[in-house]
ZARO-774858 format. One record per residue: residue in one letter; x, y, z of N, C-alpha, C in turn. Coordinates in steps of 0.1 Angstrom, whole numbers, padded with zeros to 4 digits, always signed. Example, Ala and Ser with C-alpha at 12.3 -4.5 7.8 and 13.67 -1.06 7.14 Angstrom:
# residues 2
A+0132-0057+0078+0123-0045+0078+0132-0033+0078
S+0128-0022+0071+0137-0011+0071+0129+0000+0079
# end
This chain:
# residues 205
X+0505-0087+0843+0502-0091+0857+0490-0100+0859
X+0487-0107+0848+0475-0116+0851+0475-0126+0862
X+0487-0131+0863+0490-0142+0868+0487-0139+0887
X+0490-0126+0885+0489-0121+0900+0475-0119+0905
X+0468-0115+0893+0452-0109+0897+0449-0121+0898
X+0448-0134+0887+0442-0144+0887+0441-0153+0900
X+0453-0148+0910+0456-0158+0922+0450-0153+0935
X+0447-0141+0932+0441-0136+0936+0429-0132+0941
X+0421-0135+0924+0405-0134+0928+0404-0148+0932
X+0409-0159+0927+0407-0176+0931+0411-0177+0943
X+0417-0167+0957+0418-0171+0970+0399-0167+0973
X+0397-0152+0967+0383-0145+0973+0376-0156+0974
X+0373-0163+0960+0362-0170+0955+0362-0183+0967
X+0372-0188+0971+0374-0202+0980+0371-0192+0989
X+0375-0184+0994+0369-0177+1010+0354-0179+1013
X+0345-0173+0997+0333-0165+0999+0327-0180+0996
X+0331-0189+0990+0326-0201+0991+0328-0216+1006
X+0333-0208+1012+0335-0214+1026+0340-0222+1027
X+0350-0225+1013+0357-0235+1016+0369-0238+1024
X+0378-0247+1032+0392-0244+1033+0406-0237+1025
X+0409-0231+1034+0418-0221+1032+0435-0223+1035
X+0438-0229+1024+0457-0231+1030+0464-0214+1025
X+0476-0213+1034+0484-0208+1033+0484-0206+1021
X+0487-0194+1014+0488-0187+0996+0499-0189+0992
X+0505-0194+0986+0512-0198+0978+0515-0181+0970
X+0528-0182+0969+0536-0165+0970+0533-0163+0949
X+0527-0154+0945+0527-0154+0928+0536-0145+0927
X+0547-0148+0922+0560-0138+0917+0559-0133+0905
X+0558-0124+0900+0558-0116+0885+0564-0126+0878
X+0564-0130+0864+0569-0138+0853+0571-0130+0842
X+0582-0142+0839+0582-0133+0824+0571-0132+0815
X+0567-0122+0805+0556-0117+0802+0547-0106+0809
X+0550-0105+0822+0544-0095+0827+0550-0084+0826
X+0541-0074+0830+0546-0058+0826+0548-0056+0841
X+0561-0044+0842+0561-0037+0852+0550-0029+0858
X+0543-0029+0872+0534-0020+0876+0537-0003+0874
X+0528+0007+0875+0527+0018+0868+0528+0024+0886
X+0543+0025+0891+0545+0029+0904+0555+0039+0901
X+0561+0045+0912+0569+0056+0910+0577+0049+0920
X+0596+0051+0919+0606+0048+0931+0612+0066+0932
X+0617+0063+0939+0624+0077+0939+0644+0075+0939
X+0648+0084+0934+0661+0084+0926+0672+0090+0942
X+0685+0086+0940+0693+0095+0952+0690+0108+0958
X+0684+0117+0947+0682+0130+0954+0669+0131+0957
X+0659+0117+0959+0649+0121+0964+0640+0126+0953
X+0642+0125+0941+0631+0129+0930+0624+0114+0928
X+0608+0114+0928+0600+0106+0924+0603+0104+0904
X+0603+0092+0905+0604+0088+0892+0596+0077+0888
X+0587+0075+0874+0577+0063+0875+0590+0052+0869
X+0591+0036+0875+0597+0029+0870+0599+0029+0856
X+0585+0031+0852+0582+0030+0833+0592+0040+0827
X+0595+0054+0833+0603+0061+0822+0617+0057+0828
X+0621+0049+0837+0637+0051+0841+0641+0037+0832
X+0631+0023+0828+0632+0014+0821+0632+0016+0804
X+0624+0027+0806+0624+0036+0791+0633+0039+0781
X+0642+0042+0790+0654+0047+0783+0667+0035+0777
X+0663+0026+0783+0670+0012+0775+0666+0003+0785
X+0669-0010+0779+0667-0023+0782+0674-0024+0796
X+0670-0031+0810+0674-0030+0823+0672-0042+0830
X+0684-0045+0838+0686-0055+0848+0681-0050+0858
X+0670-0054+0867+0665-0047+0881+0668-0059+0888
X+0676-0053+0899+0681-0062+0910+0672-0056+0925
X+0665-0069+0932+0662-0064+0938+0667-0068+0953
X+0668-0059+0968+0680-0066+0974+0671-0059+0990
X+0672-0062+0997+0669-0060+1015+0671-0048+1018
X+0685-0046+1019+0686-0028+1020+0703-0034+1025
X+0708-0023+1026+0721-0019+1031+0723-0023+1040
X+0717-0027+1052+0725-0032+1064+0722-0050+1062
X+0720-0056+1050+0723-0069+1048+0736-0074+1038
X+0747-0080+1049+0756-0082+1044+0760-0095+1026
X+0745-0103+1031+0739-0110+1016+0742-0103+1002
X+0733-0093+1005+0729-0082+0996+0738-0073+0990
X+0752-0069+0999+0761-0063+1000+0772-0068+0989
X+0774-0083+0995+0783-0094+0988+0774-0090+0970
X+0759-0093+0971+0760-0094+0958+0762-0081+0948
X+0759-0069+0955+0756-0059+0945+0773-0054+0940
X+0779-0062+0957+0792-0058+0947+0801-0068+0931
X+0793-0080+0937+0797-0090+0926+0788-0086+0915
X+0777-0085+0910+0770-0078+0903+0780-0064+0899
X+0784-0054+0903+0793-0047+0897+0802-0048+0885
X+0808-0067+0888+0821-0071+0880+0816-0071+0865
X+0804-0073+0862+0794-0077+0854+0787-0062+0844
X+0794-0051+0852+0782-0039+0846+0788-0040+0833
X+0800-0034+0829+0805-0037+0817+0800-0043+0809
X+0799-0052+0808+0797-0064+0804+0780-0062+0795
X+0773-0058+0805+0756-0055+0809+0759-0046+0799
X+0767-0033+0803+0764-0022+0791+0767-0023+0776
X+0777-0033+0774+0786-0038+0763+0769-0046+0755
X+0761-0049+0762+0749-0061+0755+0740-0051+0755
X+0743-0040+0760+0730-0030+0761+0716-0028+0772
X+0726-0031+0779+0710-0028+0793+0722-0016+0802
X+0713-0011+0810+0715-0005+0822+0710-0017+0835
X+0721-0015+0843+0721-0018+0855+0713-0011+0871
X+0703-0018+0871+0693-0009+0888+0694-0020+0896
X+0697-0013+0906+0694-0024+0922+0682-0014+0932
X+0677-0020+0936+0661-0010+0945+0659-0018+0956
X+0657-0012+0966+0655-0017+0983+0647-0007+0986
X+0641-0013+0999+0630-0004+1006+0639+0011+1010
X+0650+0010+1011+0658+0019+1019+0657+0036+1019
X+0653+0042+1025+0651+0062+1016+0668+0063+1010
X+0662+0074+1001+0676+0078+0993+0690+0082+1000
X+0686+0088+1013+0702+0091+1020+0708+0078+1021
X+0700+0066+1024+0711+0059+1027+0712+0051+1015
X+0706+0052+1007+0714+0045+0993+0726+0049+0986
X+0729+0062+0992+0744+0067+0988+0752+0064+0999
X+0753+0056+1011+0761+0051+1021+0763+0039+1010
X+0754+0030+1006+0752+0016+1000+0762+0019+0987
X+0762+0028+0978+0770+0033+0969+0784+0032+0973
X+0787+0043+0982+0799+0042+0990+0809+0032+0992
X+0799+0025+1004+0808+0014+1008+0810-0003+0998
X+0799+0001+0987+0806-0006+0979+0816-0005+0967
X+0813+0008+0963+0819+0016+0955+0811+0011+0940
X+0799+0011+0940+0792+0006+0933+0790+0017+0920
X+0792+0014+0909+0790+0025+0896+0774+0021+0889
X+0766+0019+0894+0754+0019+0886+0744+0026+0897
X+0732+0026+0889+0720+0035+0898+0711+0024+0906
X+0708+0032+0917+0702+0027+0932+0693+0034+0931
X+0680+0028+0935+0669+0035+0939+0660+0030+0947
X+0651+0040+0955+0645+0038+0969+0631+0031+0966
X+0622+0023+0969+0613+0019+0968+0612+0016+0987
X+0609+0028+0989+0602+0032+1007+0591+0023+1007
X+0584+0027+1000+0568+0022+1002+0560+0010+1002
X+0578+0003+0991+0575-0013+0988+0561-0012+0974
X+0557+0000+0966+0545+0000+0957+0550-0011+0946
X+0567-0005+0945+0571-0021+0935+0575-0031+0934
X+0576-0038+0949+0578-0045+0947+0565-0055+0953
X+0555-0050+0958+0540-0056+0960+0538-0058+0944
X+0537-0048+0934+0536-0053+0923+0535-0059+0914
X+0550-0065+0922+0556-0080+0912+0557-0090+0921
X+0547-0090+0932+0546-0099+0940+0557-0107+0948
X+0569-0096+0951+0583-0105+0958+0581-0096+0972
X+0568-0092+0979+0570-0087+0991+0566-0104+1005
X+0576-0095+1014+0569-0104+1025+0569-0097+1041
X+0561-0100+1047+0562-0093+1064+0574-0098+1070
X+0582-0090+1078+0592-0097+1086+0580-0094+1092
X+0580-0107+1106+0574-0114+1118+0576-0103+1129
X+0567-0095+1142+0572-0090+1149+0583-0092+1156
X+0580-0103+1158+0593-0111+1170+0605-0109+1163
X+0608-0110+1152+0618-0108+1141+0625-0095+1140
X+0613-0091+1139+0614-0072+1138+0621-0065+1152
X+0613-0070+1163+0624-0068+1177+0635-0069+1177
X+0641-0084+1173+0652-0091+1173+0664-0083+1163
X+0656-0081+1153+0667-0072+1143+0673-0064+1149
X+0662-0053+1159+0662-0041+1162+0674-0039+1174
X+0667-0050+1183+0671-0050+1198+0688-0056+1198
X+0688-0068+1192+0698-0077+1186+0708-0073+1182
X+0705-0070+1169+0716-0061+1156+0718-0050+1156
X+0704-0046+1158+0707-0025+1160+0702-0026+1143
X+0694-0033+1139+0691-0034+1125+0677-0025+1126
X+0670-0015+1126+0663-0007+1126+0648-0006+1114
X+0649-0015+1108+0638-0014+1097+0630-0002+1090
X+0623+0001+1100+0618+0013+1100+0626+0024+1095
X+0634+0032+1105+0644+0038+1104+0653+0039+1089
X+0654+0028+1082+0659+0021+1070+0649+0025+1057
X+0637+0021+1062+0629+0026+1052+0620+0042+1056
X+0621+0041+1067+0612+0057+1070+0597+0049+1067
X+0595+0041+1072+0576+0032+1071+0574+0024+1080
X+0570+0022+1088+0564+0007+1095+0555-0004+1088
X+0556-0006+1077+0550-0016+1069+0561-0030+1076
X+0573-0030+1077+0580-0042+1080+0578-0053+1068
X+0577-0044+1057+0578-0053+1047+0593-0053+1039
X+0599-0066+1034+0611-0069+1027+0611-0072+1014
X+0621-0072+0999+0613-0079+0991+0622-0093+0990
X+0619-0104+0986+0631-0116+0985+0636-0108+0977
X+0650-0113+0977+0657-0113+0962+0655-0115+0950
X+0659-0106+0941+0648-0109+0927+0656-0103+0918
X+0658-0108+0905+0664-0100+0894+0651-0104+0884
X+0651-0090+0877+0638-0094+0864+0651-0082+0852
X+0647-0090+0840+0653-0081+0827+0636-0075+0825
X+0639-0064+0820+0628-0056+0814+0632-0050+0802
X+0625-0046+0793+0630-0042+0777+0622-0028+0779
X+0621-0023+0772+0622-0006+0771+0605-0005+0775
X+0597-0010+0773+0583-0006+0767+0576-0013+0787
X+0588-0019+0795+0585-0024+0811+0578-0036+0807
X+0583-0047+0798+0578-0057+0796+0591-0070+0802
X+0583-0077+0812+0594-0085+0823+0599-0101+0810
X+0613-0096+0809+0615-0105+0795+0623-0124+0804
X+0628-0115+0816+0632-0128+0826+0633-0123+0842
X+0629-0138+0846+0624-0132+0865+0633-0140+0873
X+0637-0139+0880+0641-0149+0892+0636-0143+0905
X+0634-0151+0911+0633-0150+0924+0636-0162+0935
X+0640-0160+0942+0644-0165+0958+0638-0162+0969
X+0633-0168+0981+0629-0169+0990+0639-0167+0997
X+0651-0180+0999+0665-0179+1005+0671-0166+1004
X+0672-0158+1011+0674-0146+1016+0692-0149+1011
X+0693-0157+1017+0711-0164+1017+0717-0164+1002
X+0707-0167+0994+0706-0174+0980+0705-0163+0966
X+0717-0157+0961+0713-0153+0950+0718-0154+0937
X+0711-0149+0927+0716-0155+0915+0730-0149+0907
X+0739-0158+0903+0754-0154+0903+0752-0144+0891
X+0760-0139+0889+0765-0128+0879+0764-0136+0867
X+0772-0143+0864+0774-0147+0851+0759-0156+0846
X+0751-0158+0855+0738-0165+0852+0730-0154+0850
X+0731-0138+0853+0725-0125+0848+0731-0127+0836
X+0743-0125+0831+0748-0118+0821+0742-0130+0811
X+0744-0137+0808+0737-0153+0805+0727-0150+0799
X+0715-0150+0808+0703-0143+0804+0698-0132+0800
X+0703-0122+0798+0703-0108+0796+0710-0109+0778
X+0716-0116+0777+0724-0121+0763+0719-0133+0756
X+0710-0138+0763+0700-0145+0756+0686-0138+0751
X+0685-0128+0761+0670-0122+0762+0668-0115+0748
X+0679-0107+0740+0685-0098+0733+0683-0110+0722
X+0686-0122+0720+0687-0131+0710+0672-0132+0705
X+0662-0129+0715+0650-0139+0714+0642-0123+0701
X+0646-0114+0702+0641-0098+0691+0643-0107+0682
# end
C-alpha cells in the first residue's frame, strides 16, 4: 500500500506548505500491493479478516455497488459463466459490496449465483484499496426519492459511500497480483479478460 500512503502524505505536505490545491487524483491499489488487514463479514453475519478467506487459495475479488444495481447484476451473473473455468486454474471466486449479509443472499438468489458474497458494510476494504467514492447528497435523495434506491438501508451506514467497480487477483499470502479498476459505473471488465489474467497471473510463479 505504498502507493496510497505516498499520495497521501504529498497532498498534507502541499496543504501545510500553502500551496495550491487541485482536486486528488483517486490512488487505486496496484498490483504489488497487499490487501489491508480488515475484516468483511460472511452470509451468516460472521466477521472474517479478508487475509484468512484469501488464505485458503488464490482469489478473484470482484468488487460491485450492491444489489439493487442492475450493472452489477448483469455482471456477477456473467462472471458466473467463468467460475469453472476460475476453479479449473485454481482460484476461488468473491464478489463484496457495501450491502449487510441478509441481502446478499437476495443477490445470490436472484442471480442464482454459485460462488461466495460478502458484505463490506463499513466500506474498511474497500477504503483500503482506495476504490471508494461519496455518492453526492443531491444524488443520494434522488436514488432514494426517485428509485426507492435506499443506500443506507442497503448498507445499514450513512457513510454514502460506493466502491467503483474493481476486480483484483490476490494469491494466498493477500498479495494484489492484478487490479482493475473503473470509474464508469456502466463499464466492466469482461469475463474472459478475468479468466485471461488470472491464467496469466499463475504463469508469472
Amino acid at each position: 500500500m505504498r502507493s496510497i500512503a505516498t499520495g497521501i502524505f504529498a497532498a498534507v505536505l502541499l496543504i501545510a506548505a500553502g500551496g495550491p490545491v487541485a482536486a486528488a487524483e483517486p490512488v487505486f491499489a496496484k498490483a504489488g500491493d497487499s490487501l489491508p488487514e480488515v475484516s468483511v463479514r460472511s452470509l451468516d453475519g460472521k466477521e472474517l479478516t479478508i487475509r484468512s478467506v484469501v488464505a485458503k487459495k488464490p482469489s478473484v475479488l470482484i468488487f460491485y455497488r450492491g444489489g439493487w444495481c442492475p450493472f452489477c447484476n448483469r455482471h456477477l451473473s456473467a462472471v458466473a459463466e467463468i467460475q469453472d473455468d476460475l476453479q479449473a486454474a485454481g482460484y476461488q471466486l468473491i464478489a463484496i459490496s457495501p450491502d449487510q449479509p441478509a441481502l446478499l443472499k437476495k443477490t445470490i438468489a436472484k442471480g442464482k449465483l454459485g460462488y461466495t458474497l460478502l458484505s463490506d458494510s463499513p466500506m474498511a476494504l474497500a477504503k483500503g484499496l482506495g476504490i471508494t467514492f461519496r455518492l453526492p447528497d443531491p444524488k443520494f435523495e434522488t436514488y432514494k426519492k426517485r428509485f426507492g434506491i435506499d443506500l443506507e438501508a442497503y448498507s445499514g451506514a450513512n457513510h454514502h459511500l460506493l466502491p467503483h467497480p474493481a476486480v483484483f487477483l490476490v494469491d494466498t499470502k493477500g498479495k494484489i497480483r492484478f487490479a482493475h479498476v473503473n470509474e464508469n459505473y456502466r463499464v466492466r471488465l469482461e469475463p474472459e479478460k478475468i479468466l485471461a489474467a488470472a491464467r496469466n497471473s499463475l504463469k508469472k510463479d
